[in-house]
N, C-alpha and C positions, 0 to 999 in steps of 0.2 A: 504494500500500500504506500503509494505517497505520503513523502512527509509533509511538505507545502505546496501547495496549488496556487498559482500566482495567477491573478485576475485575466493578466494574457491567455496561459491555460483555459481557465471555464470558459472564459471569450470563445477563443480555438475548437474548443469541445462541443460547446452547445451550436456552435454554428454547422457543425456536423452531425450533431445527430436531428435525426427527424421531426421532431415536433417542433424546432428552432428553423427550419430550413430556409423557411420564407423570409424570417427577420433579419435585416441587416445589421451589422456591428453597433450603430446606435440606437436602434431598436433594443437590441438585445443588451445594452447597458445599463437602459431603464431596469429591464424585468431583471439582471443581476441582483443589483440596488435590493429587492426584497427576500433573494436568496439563502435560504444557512447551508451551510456545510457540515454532515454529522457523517463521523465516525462509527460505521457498526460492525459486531462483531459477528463471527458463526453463531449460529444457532438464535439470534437477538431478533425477536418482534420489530418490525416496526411500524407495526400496527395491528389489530387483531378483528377479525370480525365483527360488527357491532359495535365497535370505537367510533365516535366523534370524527366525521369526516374532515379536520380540520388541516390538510392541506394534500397537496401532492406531488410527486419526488422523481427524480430524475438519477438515475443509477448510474453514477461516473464510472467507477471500479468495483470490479465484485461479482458477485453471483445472489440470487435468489430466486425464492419457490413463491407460487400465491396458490394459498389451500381454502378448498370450499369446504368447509362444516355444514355437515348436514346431520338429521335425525338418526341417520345410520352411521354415521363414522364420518370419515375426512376422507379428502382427493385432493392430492396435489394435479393441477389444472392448466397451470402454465411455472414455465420457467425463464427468470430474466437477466440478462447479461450486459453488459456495458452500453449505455445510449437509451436504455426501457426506461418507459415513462409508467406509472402505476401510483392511482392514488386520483387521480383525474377526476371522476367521476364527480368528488365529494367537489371540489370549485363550483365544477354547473348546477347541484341541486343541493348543498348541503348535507346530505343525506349521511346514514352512519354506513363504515366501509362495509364491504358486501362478501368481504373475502381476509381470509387473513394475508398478510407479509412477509414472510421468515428469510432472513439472510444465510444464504447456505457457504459461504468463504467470507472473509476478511473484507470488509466491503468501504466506498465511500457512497453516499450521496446527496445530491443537491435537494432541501428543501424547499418549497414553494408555498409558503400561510395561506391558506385560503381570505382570511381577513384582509390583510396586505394586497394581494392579488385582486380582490371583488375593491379595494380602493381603487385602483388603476384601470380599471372597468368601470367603475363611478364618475372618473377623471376623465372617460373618453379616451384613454389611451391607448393609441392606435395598434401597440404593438402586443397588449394582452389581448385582445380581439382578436390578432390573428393567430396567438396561442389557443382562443376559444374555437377557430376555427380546424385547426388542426386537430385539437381535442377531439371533435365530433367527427374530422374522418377517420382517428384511430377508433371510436368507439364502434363506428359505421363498419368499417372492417373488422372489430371483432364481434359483431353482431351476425356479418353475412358468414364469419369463420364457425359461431356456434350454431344459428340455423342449420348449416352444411352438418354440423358432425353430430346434430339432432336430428335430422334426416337419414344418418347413413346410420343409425343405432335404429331408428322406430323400421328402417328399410331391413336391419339384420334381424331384428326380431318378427317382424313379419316371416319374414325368406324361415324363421326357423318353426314358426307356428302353423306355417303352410306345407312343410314339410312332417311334422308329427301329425297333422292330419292328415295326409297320404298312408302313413306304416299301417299297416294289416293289426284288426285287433285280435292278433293268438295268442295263446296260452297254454300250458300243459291240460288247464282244464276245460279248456273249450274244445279241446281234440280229440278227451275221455266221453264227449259226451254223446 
């Protein structure tokens, strides 16, 4: 893990990764401006299903999981690596997160306050708008990604209950009879 990350760095970084694409250098110095930078470690929350959607993060270095809780147990659901953005969601609706966060190696990443952020949205500021817009097509694209693999499950359970109704119903006692 990096020891210090010099503003040049984040500059450099977020202009490369994805969600930043659109903004240019001064664009993206405003949205620096309400940034933190945390330190996390293996196995470290950083954030838990049902938390306080209070902001959303930008993964410089490192790795991590985002697990769905459910009534049955847990799924790890996706995995993210340097440039993923996670935690979005709670900016556009406040809402509490929907999934947990867990950092799987020695991680850094970029904060984003939701408070902060909805200021600069308040302010007309051009260049959180078009982070708002990028938002909605990562969301957009993982929307048409779980539709798809919602289809190809309800598609394999079909294909599997269309086929136990085909098998013959024998048995040793239907043969005695």
């Amino acid at each position: 893990m990096s020891a210090t990350i010099t503003l040049e760095q984040v500059i450099n970084f977020l202009l490369e990764a994805p969600m930043f694409g659109d903004l240019d250098p001064s664009e993206l110095a405003e949205v620096v401006q309400i940034m933190q930078i945390q330190r996390l470690r293996e196995d470290q929350n950083v954030f838990r299903q049902g938390d306080a959607g209070d902001g959303w993060y930008v993964l410089y270095e490192g790795t991590a999981e985002v697990i769905k809780e459910t009534d049955i147990g847990s799924r790890q659901v996706a995995q993210l690596g340097s440039t993923a953005c996670f935690g979005e969601m709670a900016v556009l609706d406040g809402s509490q997160r929907s999934a947990t966060v867990r950092i799987t190696s020695p991680s850094t990443a970029f904060r984003f306050p939701r408070a902060d952020f909805q200021r600069l949205l308040d302010n007309g500021n051009l260049s959180a708008y078009k982070l708002v817009y990028q938002m909605a097509l990562v969301l957009a694209s993982r929307q048409r990604n779980t539709t798809t693999r919602v289809a190809e499950m309800l598609r394999a359970d079909s294909e599997a209950e269309y086929r136990e109704g085909l098998q013959p119903i024998i048995n040793e006692a239907s043969l005695a009879e």
